[in-house]
N, C-alpha and C positions, 0 to 999 in steps of 0.2 A: 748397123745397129740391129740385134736381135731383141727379143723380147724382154729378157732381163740383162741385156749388154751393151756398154758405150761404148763403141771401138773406133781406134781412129790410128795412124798411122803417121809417121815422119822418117825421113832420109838426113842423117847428120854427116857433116862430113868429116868425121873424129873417129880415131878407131874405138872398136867395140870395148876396147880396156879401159879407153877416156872419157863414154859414156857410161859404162858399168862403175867407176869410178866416183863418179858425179850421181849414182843413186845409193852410193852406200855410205859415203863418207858424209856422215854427219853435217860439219861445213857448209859443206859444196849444198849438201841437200836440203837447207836451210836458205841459202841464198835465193835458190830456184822455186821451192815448192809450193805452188799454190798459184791461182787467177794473177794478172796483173793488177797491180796495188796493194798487195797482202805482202807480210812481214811473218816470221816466224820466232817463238821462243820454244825452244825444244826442252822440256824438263827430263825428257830420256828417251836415247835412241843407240839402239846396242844391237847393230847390225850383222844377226846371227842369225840363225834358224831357230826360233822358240823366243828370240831377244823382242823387247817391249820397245813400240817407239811412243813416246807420249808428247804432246804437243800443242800450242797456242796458236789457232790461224788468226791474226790481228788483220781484220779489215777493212778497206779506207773508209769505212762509214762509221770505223770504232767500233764497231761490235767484234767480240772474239769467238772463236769457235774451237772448243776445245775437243781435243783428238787423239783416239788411242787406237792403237794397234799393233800387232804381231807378224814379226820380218817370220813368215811361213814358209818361204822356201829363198835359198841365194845359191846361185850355183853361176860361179862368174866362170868367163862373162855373159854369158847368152839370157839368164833367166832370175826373175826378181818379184817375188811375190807377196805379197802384202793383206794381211787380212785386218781389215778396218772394223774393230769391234763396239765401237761406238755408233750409235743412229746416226746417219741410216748405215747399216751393215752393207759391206762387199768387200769382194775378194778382187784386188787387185795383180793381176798379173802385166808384165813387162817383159817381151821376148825381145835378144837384141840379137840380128843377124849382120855377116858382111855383107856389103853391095858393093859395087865397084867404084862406089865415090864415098864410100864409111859406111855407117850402119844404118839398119835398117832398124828401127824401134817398134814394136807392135805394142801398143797399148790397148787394154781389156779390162773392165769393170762390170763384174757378176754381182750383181744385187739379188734378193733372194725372192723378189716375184715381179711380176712386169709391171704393175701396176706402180712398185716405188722406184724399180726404172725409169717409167713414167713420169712419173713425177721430176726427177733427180734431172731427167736430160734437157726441159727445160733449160736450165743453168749451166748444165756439167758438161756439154754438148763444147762449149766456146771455151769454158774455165779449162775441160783438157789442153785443149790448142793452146790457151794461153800458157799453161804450165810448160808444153814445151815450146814455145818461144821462148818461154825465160832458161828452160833449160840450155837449148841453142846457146843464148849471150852467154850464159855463167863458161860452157864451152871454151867459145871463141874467144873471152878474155884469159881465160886459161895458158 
């Protein structure tokens, strides 16, 4: 973790087209996205470069968290970018490499000063991991 960055890393063992697959396709990215215990209702997500994804995070304590942002860069399969325009603001990037046992996923969250970094990794430090846990299963039942 840098000063304005969460970063954290995972080894899938799916090729790079079956986890690129699972961050773009609507579906699939709804199954997976978010902490364990969260549910999603997607009101729009139009996985393009300039395309809006808008979104309900329903979480186990009932409170919802509503979510907008723009697919800013897709260039499959290696790279998945994501600019979260809603508070707190950050730019999510998703680099996915081969390894010798599937891919390699880089996850990277640039928030726009350290201090709501700061703040943010508190929480967002375990909730990454979780999402790709859930990622993983949505995978593997695949």
């Amino acid at each position: 973790m840098s000063d304005r960055r969460l970063v954290t890393q995972r080894v899938l063992p799916h090729p790079r087209e079956a986890v690129y697959a699972a961050l773009t396709d609507p579906a699939a990215l709804a199954r997976w996205w978010g902490p364990t215990g969260f549910t999603n209702t997607f009101e729009q997500c139009d996985p393009r470069p300039g395309g809006l994804w808008r979104f309900v995070m329903h979480g186990p304590d009932g409170h919802d968290y509503l979510n907008e942002c723009r697919f800013a860069e897709l260039a499959p399969p290696s790279r998945f970018v994501v600019d979260h325009v809603s508070a707190p603001h950050f730019v999510l990037t998703l680099t996915l490499e081969e390894d010798e046992t599937g891919t390699r996923l880089d996850w990277c969250q640039e928030f726009d000063s350290a201090d709501i970094c700061a703040q943010i990794a508190g929480f967002a430090v375990d909730a990454n991991e979780q999402n790709l846990d859930r990622l993983a299963a949505v995978l593997a039942a695949a």
